[in-house]
SEGU-204225 format. One record per atom (N, C-alpha, C): residue in one letter; y, x, z negated. Coordinates in steps of 0.1 Angstrom, whole numbers, padded with zeros to 4 digits, always signed. Atoms other than C-alpha are relative to their C-alpha. Layout:
AYXZ/...
//
This chain:
X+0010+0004-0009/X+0760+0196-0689/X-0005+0013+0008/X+0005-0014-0013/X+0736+0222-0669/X-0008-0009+0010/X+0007+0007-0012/X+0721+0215-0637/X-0007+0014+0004/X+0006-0013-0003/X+0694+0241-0622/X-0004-0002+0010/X+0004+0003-0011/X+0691+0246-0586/X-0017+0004+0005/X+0012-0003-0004/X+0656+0252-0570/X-0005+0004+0016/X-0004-0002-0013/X+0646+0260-0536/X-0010-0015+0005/X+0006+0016+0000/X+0626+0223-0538/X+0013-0009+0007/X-0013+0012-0004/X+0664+0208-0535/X+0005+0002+0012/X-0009+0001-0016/X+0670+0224-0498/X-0005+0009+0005/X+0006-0009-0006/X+0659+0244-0474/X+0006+0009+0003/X-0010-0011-0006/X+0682+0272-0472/X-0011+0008+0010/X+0010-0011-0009/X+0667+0290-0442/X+0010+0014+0007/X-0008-0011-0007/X+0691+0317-0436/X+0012-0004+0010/X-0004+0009-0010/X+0712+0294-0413/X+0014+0001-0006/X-0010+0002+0001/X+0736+0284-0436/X-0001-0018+0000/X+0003+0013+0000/X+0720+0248-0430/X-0008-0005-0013/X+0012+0003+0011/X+0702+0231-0459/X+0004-0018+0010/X+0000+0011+0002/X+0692+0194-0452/X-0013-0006-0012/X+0006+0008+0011/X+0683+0166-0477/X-0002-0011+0003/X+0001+0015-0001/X+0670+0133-0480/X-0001-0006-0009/X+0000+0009+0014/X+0674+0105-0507/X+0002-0010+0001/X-0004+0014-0007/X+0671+0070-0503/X+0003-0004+0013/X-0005-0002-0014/X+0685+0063-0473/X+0008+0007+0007/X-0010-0014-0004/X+0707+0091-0467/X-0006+0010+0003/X+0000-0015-0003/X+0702+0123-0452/X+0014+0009+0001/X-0013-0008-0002/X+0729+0148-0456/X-0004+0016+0003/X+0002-0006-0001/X+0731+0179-0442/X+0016+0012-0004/X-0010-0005+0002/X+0752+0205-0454/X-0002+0018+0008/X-0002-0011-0010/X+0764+0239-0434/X+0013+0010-0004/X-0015-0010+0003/X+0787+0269-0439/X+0005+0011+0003/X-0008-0008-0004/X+0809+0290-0424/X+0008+0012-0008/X+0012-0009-0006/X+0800+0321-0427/X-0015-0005-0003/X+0013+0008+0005/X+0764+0310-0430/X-0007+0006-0013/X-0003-0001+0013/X+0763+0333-0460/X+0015+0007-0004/X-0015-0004+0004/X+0796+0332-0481/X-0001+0011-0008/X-0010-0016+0010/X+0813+0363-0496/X+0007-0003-0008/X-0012-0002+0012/X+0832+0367-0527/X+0015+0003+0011/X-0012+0003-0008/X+0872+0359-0518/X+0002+0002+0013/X-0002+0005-0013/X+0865+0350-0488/X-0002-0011+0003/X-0002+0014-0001/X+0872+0319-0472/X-0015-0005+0005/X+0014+0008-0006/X+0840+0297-0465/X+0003-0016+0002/X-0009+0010-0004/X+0847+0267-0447/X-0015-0011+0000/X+0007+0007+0001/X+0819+0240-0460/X+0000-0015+0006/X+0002+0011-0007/X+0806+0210-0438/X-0013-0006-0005/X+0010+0012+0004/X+0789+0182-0449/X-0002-0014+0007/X+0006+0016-0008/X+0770+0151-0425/X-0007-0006-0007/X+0010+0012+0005/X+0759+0119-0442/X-0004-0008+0008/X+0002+0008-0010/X+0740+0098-0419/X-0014-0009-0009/X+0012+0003+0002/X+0717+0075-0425/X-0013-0005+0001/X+0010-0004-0007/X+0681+0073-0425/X-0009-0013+0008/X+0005+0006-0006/X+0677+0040-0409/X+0011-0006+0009/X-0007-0001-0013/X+0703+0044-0382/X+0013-0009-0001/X-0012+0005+0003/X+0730+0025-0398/X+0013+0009+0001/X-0013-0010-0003/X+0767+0037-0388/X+0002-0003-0013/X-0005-0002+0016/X+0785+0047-0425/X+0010+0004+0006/X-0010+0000+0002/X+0816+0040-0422/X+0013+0002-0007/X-0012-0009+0010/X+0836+0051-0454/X-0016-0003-0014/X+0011+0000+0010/X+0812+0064-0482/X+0005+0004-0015/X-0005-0009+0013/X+0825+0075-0520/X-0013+0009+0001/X+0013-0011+0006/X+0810+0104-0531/X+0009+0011-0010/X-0009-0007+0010/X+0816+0127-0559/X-0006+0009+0000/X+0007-0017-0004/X+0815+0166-0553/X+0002+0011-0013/X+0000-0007+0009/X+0814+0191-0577/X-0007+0015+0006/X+0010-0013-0009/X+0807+0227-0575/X-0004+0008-0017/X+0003-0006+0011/X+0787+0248-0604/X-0009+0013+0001/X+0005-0016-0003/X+0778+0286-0610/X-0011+0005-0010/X+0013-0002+0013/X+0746+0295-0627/X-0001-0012-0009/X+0007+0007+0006/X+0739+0263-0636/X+0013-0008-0014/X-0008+0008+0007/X+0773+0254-0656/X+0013-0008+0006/X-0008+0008-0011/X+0790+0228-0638/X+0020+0001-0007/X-0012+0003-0001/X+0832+0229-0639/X+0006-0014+0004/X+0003+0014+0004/X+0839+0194-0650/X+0019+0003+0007/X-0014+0006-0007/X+0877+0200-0634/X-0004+0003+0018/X+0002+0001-0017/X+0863+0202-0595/X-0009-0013+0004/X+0007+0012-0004/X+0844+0171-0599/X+0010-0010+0004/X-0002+0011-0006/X+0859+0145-0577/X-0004-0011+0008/X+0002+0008-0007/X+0859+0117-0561/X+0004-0002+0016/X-0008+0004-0012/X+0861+0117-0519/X-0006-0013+0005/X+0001+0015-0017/X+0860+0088-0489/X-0004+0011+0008/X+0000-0006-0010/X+0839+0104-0467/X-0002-0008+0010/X+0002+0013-0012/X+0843+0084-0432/X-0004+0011+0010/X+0008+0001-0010/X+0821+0084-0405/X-0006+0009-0002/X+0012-0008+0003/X+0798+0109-0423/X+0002+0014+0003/X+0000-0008+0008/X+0811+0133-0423/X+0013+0009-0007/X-0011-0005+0009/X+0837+0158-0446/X+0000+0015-0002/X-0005-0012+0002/X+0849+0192-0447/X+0005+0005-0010/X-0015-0008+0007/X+0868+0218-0469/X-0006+0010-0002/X+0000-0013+0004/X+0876+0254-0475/X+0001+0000-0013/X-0004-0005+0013/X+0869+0271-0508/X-0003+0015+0003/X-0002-0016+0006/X+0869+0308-0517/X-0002+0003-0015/X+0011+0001+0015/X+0841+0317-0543/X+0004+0010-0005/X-0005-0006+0003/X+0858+0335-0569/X-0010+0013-0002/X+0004-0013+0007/X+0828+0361-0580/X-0012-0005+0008/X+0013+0000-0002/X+0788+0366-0571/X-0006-0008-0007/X+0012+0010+0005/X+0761+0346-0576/X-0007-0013+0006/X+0005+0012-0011/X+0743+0312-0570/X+0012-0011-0005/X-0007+0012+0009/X+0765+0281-0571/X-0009-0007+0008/X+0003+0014-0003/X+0753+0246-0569/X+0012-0007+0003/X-0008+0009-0001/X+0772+0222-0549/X-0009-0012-0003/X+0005+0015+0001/X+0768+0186-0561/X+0002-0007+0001/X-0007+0008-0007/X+0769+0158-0545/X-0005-0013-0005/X+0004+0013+0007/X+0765+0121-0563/X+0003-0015+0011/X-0008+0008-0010/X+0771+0095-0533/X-0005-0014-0011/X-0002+0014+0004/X+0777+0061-0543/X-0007-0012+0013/X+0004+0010-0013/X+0753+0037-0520/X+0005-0012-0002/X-0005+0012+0003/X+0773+0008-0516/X-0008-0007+0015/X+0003+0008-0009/X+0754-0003-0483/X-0016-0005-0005/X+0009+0001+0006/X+0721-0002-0502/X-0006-0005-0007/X+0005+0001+0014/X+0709+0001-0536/X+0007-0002-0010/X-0011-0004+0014/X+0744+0002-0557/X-0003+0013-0004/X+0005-0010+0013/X+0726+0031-0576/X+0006+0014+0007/X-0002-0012-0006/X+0738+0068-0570/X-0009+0010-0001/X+0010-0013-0002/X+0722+0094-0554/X+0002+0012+0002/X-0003-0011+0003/X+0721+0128-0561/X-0005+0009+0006/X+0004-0017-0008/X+0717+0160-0539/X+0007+0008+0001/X+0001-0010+0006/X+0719+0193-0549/X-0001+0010+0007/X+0007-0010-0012/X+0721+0220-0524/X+0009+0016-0007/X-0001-0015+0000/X+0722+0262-0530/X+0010+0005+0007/X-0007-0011-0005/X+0749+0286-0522/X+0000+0013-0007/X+0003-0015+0004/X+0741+0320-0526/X+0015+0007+0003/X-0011-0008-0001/X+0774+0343-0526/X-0005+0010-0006/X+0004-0018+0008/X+0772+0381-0525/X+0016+0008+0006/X-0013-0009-0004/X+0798+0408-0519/X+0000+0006+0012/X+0001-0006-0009/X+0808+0421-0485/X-0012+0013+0000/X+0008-0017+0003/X+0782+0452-0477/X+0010+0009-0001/X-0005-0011+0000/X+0809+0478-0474/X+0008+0001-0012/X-0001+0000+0018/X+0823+0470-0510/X-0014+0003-0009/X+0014-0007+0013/X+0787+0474-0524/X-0001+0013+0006/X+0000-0016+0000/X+0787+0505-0506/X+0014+0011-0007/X-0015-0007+0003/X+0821+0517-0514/X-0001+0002-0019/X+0004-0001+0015/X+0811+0507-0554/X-0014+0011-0004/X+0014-0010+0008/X+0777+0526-0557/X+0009+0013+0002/X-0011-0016+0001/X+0801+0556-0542/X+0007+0002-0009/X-0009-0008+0013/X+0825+0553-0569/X-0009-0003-0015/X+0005-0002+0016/X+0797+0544-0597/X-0009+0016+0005/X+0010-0011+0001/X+0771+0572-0584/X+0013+0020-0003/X-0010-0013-0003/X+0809+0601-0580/X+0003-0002-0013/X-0002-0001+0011/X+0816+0587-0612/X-0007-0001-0014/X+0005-0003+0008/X+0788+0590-0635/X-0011+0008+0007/X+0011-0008-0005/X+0768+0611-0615/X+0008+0016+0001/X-0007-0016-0009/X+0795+0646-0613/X-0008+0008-0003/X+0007-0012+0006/X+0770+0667-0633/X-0010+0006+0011/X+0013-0005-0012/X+0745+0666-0606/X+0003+0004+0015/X-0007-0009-0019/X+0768+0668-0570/X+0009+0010-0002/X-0001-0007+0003/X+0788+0691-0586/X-0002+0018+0000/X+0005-0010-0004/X+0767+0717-0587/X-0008+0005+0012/X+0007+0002-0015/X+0750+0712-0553/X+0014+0002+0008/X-0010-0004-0009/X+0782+0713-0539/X+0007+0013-0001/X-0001-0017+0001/X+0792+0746-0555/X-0010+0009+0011/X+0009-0004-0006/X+0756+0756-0543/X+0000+0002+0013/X-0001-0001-0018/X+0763+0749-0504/X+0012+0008+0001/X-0008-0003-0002/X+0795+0760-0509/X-0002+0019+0000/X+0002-0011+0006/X+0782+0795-0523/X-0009+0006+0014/X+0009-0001-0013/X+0754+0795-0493/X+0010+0005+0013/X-0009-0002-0015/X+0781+0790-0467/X+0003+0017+0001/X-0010-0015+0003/X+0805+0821-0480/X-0011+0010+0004/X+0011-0015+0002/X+0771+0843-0484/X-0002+0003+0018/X+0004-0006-0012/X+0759+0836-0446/X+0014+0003+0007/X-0015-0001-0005/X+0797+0836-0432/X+0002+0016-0005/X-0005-0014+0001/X+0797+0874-0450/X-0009+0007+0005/X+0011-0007-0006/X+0766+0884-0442/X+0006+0004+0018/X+0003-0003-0017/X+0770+0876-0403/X+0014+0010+0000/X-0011-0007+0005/X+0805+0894-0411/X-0002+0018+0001/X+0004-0009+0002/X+0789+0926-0419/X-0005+0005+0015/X+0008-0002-0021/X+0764+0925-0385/X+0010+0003+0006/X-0006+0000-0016/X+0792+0920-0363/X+0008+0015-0001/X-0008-0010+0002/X+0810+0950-0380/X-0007+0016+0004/X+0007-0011-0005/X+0778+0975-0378/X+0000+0001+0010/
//
């Protein structure tokens, strides 16, 4: 099964917040850091409330999480979320987009389930992308600093003998 997220399914606004609406549900989901890092912990929060002021007192819902669009059919389960809302820490193995998915089960409703779909972007700490271009640019670039670094080094020695000379005349 593929699923494709869109920016239609949520409002990522830089926040870290997306909310959704479907049927009578609103859920909002939230995350700590507001954008997650590769192995690092992100501590995801989720509020179901719903949209005609009814308290939701124990809801099923079945979560799942999927990366570029190919869902991992061993993370899909089943929770009880009570009183709307539900937590948990994951730690996103690599880069990229994942889709969390979320299928609640309306039992106060419609029977039918409903599906919302919200974006998480994960990128790599900045000081690892910096730390990497330094070891791809030192390691397929030696031909070029190389000799620029001879070059200054060669500069230095010259004015260092020169002024050398001066102070001697």
């Amino acid at each position: 099964m593929h699923v494709y997220g869109h920016s239609l399914f949520g409002n990522s606004n830089g926040s870290g917040i997306q909310i959704q609406k479907n049927g009578n549900f609103e859920v909002e989901l939230s995350t700590f850091p507001s954008k997650p890092l590769v192995n690092k912990n992100t501590d995801i929060f989720l509020r179901i409330s719903s949209t005609t002021g009814d308290e939701l007192i124990e809801l099923p819902v079945y979560l799942s999480l999927a990366k570029e669009g190919k869902i991992n059919n061993s993370s899909y389960n089943l929770t009880m979320v009570k009183g709307g809302h539900y937590n948990f820490n994951y730690v996103f193995p690599e880069q990229g987009q994942y889709l969390l998915i979320l299928d609640i089960k309306d039992i106060y409703y419609t029977s039918a389930t409903l599906n919302f779909i919200f974006e998480i972007n994960v990128d790599v700490p900045a000081i690892e992308q910096f730390y990497e271009l330094m070891r791809v640019f030192f390691t397929n670039y030696y031909y070029v600093y190389i000799p620029i670094i001879l070059l200054i080094i060669i500069v230095i020695i010259k004015y260092y003998k020169k002024n050398k000379i001066r102070k001697n005349s």
